[in-house]
N, C-alpha and C positions, 0 to 999 in steps of 0.2 A: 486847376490841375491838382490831382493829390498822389504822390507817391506812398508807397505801404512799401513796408520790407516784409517779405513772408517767412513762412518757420526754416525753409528748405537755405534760407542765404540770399536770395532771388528777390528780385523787387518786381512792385507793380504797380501800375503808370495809368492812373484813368486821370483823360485828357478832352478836351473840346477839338475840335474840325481843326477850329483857328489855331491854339493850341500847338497839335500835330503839324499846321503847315508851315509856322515858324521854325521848329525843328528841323523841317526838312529843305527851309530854303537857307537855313545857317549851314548844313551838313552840307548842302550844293554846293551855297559860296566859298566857302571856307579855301579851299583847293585853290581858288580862282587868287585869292585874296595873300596869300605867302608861299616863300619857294619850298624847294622837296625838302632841303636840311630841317628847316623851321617846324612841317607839320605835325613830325611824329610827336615832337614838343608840345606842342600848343594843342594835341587835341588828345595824346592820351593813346594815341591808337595808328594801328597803320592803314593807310589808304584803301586797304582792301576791304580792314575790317569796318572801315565806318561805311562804305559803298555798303555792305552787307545790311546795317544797318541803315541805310539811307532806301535802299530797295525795301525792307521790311514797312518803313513810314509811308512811302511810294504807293505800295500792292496793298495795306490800309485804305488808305486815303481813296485808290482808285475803287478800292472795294464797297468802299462809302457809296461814293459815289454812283453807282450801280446800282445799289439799292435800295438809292434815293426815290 
């Protein structure tokens, strides 16, 4: 994995298959794994916005796939 920050603030994330699918089975579980109080804590973020992001790894990953 290497992350770069760009000039704009913005970061960018080149990653492997495996990689990306760990991310997105942490993002899955996470929800499953503590109550509502606890999440906003522990991840930074509100439920909607990490689904946003969990959809972005998602439509990746399927995308891959496709054009494998």
């Amino acid at each position: 994995m290497n992350i770069s920050k760009k000039e704009n603030g913005e970061f960018r994330i080149d990653c492997s298959r495996e990689e990306l699918v760990i991310l997105s089975n942490a993002l899955n579980n996470i929800p499953q794994a503590v109550d509502e109080q606890e999440y906003t804590t522990l991840i930074g973020a509100s439920k909607t916005d990490t689904n946003k992001v969990l959809n972005a790894i998602i439509s990746a990953l399927n995308q891959a796939s496709s054009n494998s």
